[in-house]
DRENMIFI-437583 format. One record per residue (C-alpha): x, y, z; residue number from 0. Coordinates in Angstrom, 1 decimal, m for minus. Layout:
BEGIN
X,Y,Z,NUM .
...
# end
This chain:
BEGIN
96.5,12.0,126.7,0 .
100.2,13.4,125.9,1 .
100.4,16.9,127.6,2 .
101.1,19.9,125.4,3 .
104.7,20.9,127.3,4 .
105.8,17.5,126.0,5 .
104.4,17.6,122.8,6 .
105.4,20.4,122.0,7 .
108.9,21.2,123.5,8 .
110.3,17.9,123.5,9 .
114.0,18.0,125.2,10 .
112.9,21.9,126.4,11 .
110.4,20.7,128.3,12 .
112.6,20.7,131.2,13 .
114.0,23.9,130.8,14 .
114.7,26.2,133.7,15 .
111.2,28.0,134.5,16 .
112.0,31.0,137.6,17 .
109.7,33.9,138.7,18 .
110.5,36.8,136.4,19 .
111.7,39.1,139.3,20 .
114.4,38.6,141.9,21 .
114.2,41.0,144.4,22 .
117.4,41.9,146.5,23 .
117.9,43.5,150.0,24 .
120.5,43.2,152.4,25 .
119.2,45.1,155.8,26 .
117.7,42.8,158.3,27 .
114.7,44.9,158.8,28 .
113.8,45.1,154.5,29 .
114.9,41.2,154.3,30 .
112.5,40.3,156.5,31 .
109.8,42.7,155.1,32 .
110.4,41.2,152.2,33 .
110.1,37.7,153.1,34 .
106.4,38.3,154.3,35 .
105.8,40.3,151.2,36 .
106.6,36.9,149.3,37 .
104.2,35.2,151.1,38 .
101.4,37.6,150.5,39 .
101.8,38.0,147.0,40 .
102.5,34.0,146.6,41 .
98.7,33.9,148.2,42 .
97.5,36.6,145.9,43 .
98.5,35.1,142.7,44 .
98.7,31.1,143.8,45 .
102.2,31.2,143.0,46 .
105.3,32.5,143.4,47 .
105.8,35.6,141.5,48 .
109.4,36.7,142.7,49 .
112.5,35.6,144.4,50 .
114.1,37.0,147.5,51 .
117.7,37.1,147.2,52 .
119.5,38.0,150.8,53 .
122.9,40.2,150.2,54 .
125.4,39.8,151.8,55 .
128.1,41.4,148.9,56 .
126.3,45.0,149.6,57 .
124.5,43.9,152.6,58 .
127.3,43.0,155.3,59 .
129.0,45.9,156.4,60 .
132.7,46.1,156.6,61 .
134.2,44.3,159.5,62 .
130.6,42.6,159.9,63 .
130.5,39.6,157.2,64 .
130.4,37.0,159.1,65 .
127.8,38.6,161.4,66 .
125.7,39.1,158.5,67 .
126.4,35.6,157.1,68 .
125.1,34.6,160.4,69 .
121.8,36.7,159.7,70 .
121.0,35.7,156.4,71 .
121.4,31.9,157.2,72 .
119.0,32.3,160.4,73 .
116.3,34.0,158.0,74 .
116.7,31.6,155.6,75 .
116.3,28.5,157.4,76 .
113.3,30.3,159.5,77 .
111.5,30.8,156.2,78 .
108.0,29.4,154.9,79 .
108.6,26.5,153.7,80 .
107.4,27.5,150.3,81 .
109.6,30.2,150.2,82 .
112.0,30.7,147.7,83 .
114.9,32.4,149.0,84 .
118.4,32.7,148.0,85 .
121.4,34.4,149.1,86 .
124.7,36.9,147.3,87 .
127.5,35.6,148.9,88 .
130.9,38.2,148.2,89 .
132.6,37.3,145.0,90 .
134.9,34.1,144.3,91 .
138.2,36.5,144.9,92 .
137.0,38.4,148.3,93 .
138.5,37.3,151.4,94 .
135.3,36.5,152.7,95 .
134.2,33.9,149.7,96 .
134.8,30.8,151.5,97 .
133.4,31.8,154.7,98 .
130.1,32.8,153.1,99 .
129.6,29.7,151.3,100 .
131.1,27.4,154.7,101 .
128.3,28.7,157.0,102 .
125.3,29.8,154.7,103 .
125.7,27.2,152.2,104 .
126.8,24.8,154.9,105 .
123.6,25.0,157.3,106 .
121.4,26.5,155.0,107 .
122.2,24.9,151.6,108 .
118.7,22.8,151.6,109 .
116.7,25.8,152.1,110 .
118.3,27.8,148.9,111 .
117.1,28.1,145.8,112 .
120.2,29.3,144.6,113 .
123.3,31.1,145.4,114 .
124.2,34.0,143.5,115 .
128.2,35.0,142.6,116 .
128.8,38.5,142.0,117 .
131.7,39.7,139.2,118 .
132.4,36.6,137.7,119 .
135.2,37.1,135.1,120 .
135.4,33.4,133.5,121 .
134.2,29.9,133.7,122 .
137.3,29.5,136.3,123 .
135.3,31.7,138.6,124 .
132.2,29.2,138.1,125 .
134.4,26.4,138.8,126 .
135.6,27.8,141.8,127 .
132.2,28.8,143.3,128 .
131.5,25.3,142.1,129 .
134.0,23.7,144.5,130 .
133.2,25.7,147.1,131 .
129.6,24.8,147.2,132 .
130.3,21.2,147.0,133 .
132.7,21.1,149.5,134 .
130.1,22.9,151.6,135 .
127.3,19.8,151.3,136 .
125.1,21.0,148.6,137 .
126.6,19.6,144.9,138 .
123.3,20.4,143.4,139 .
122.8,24.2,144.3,140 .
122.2,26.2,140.9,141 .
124.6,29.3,140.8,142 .
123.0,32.2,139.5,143 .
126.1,34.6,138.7,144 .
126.9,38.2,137.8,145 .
128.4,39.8,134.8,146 .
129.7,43.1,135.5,147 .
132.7,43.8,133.1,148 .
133.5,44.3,129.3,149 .
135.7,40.9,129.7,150 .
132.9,38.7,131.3,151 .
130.8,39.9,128.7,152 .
133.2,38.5,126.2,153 .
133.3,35.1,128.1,154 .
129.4,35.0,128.3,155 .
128.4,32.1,126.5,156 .
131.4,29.8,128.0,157 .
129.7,30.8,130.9,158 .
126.5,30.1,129.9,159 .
127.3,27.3,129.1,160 .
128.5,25.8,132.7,161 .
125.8,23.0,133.5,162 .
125.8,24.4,137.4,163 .
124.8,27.9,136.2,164 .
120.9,28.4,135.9,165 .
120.9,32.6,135.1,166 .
123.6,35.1,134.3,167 .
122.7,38.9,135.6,168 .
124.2,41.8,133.8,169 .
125.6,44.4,136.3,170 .
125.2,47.4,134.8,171 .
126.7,50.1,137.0,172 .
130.2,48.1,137.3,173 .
130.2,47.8,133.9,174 .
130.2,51.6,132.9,175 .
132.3,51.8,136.1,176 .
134.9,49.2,134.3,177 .
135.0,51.3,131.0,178 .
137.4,54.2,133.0,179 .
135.5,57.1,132.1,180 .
134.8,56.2,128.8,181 .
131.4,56.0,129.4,182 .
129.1,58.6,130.8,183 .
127.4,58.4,133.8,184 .
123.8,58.9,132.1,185 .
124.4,55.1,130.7,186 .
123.6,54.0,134.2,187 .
120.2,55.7,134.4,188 .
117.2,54.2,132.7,189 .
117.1,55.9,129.3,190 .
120.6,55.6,128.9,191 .
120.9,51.7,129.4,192 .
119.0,50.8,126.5,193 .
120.5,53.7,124.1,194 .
124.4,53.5,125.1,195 .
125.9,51.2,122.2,196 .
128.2,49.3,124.2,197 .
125.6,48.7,127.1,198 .
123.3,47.6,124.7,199 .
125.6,45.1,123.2,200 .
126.3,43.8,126.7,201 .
122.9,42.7,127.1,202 .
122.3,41.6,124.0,203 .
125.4,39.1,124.6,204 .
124.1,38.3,127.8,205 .
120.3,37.3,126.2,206 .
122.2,35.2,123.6,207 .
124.5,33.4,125.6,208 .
121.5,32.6,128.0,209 .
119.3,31.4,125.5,210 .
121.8,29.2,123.2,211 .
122.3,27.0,126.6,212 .
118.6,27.1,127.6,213 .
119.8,29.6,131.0,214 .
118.0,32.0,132.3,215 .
118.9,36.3,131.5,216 .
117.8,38.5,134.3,217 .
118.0,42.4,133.5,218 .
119.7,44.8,135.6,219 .
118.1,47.4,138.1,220 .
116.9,50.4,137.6,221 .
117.9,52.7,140.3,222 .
114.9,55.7,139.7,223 .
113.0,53.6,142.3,224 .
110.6,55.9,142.6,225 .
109.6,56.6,138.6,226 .
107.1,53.5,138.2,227 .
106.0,54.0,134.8,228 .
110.0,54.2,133.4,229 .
110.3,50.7,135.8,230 .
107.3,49.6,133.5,231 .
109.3,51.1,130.3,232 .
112.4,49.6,131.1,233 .
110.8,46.2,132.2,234 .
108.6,46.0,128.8,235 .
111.8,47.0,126.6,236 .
114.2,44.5,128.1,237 .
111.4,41.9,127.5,238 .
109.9,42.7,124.2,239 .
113.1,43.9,122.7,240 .
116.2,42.0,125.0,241 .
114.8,38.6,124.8,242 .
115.0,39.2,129.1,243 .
112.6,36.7,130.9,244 .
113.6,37.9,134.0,245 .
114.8,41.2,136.5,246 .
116.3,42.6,139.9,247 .
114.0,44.7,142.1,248 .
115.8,46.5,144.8,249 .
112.8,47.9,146.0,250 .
109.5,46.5,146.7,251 .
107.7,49.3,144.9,252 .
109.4,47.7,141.9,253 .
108.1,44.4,142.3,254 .
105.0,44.8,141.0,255 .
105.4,46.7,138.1,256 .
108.2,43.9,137.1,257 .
105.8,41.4,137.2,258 .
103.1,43.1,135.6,259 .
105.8,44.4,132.2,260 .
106.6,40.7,132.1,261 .
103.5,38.7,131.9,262 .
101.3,38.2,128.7,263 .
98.4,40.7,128.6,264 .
94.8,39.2,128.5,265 .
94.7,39.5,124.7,266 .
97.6,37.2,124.2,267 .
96.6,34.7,126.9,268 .
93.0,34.6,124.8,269 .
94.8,34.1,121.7,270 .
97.2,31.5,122.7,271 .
94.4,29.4,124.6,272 .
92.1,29.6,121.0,273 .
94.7,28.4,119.5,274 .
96.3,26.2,121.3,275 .
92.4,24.4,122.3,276 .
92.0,24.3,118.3,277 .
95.3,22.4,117.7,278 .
94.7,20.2,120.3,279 .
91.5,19.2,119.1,280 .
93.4,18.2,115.4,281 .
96.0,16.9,117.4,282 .
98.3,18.7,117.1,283 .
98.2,18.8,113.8,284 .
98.6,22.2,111.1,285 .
95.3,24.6,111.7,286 .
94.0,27.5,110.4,287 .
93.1,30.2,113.1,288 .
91.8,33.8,112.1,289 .
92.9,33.7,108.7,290 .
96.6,32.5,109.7,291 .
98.6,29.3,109.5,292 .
99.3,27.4,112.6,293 .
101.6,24.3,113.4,294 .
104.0,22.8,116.1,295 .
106.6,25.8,115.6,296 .
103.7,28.6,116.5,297 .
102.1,26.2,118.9,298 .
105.3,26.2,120.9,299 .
105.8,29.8,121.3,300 .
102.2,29.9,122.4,301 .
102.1,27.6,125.0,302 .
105.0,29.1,126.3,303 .
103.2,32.5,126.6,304 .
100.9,30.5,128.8,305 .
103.5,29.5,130.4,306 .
104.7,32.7,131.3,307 .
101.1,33.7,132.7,308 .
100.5,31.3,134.6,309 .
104.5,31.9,136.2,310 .
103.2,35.5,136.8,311 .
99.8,34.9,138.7,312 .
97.8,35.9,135.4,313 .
93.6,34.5,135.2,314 .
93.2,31.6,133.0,315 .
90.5,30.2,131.4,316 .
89.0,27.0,132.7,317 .
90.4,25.1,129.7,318 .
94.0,26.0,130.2,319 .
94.0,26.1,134.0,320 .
93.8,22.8,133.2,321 .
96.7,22.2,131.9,322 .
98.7,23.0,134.7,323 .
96.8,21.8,137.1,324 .
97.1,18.2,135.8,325 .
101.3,18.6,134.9,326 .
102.7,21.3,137.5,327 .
# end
């Protein structure tokens, strides 16, 4: 029997699928904390619920980048082997570019699941992250990459577009920073970012240029660490309201709550399994369901809600466990 991800998404069946937070850290100590933290939580929900994404842009101290190079390829290489771990390298114009992505892409390439390029400006910058991956032994490494600046913005869906990139980031404190003043510091904090106009244009760029090329949009941080439920606020709105599928955590306190704001609750799991159980049993064809029209164009967006919960470690029922346990 035809599966319902091909049925019903055809050419998108193959569309990029990542854990819906990417956690960063960049001192050995944290990297390694959070490494283990994967592991327990990838035993908790039976799959992976974020990424670990070693930094070496913020991480390496000055004078120490190819120390800290060193590190992050030695933890990489010495992780689970279902880990999925990825490294910031510095960006495409630092001096230290090339030396990153020669020894971490170079011995570790095989164990990445990407490599992330901060403050990419253009599709040049892709190309030449591009190159320099190749020429390091791993030609089909996705580049997740960072938009931090009005002009990047404006070159989103050419970047988008790029078949090596998988996800495009939004870099919210560099791109206040880039405005010159002109706009206020509270844009950076959490209420701000989702009220500032320009800000919110930014990411709403970003989501569109992801989604027209079937990429990935991964929200920026929020820095109150510490304030959990405006984590959950910010989380929920840059789903709900964004179109983000996806967001950094730079602490582990934040994992969590990431997780939780971006899967389906149990009342839209229940309804997407009725459904979807009902169609399958006219095959697929239209169906009435609680007083409402269903056909393929509903039935899509619901099994991708499924999708989405089983990505996040949610309970299924029997039925739908199924599913994924026959085509994942």
């Amino acid at each position: 029997m035809a599966h319902p991800r091909d049925i019903l998404l055809g050419a998108q069946a193959g569309a990029i699928r990542l854990p819906v937070c990417d956690h960063y850290s960049g001192v050995e100590d944290r990297m390694r904390k959070s490494l283990q933290l994967q592991a327990q939580l990838h035993e908790r929900f039976g799959t992976c619920v974020f990424d670990v994404t070693l930094d070496c842009e913020d991480g390496a101290p000055v004078g120490g980048e190819a120390q800290h190079a060193a590190l992050v390829t030695e933890l990489a290489l010495s992780a689970p082997t279902q880990a999925r771990v990825a490294v910031r390298v510095h960006p495409v114009d630092h001096p230290h570019f090339d030396a990153d992505v020669a020894h971490i892409v170079g011995r570790a390439g095989h164990r990445l699941t990407h490599l992330m390029v901060p403050k990419v400006e253009t599709v040049a910058d892709v190309d030449r992250a591009a190159k320099a991956v190749d020429a390091a032994g791993a030609p089909t490494l996705p580049l997740h990459v960072l938009v931090e600046s009005p002009a990047a913005v404006h070159h989103a869906f050419d970047i988008a577009a790029h078949p090596r990139v998988q996800s495009i980031s939004f870099g919210l404190m560099d791109f206040v920073s880039a405005h010159g003043g002109a706009i206020p510091a509270q844009a950076m904090g959490v209420q701000g970012q989702f009220s500032h106009p320009l800000v919110l244009r930014a990411k709403l760029d970003i989501a569109s240029a992801c989604h027209a090329h079937g990429k990935v949009p991964s929200h920026c941080v929020v820095t109150e660490f510490r304030d959990t439920a405006a984590l959950s606020a910010a989380a929920r709105q840059a789903a709900h309201e964004l179109g983000y599928t996806r967001m950094w955590s730079i602490h582990p306190a934040q994992i969590l709550p990431i997780v939780e704001a971006l899967a389906p609750d149990a009342a839209a799991i229940d309804q997407a399994c009725a459904i979807l159980l009902a169609a399958q049993t006219a095959q697929w064809a239209p169906i009435s369901h609680a007083g409402q029209l269903h056909d393929r164009a509903s039935y899509r967006f619901f099994w991708q809600v499924l999708e989405r919960a089983h990505q996040t470690g949610r309970d299924l029922p029997k039925e739908a466990r199924a599913w994924f346990d026959t085509h994942l």
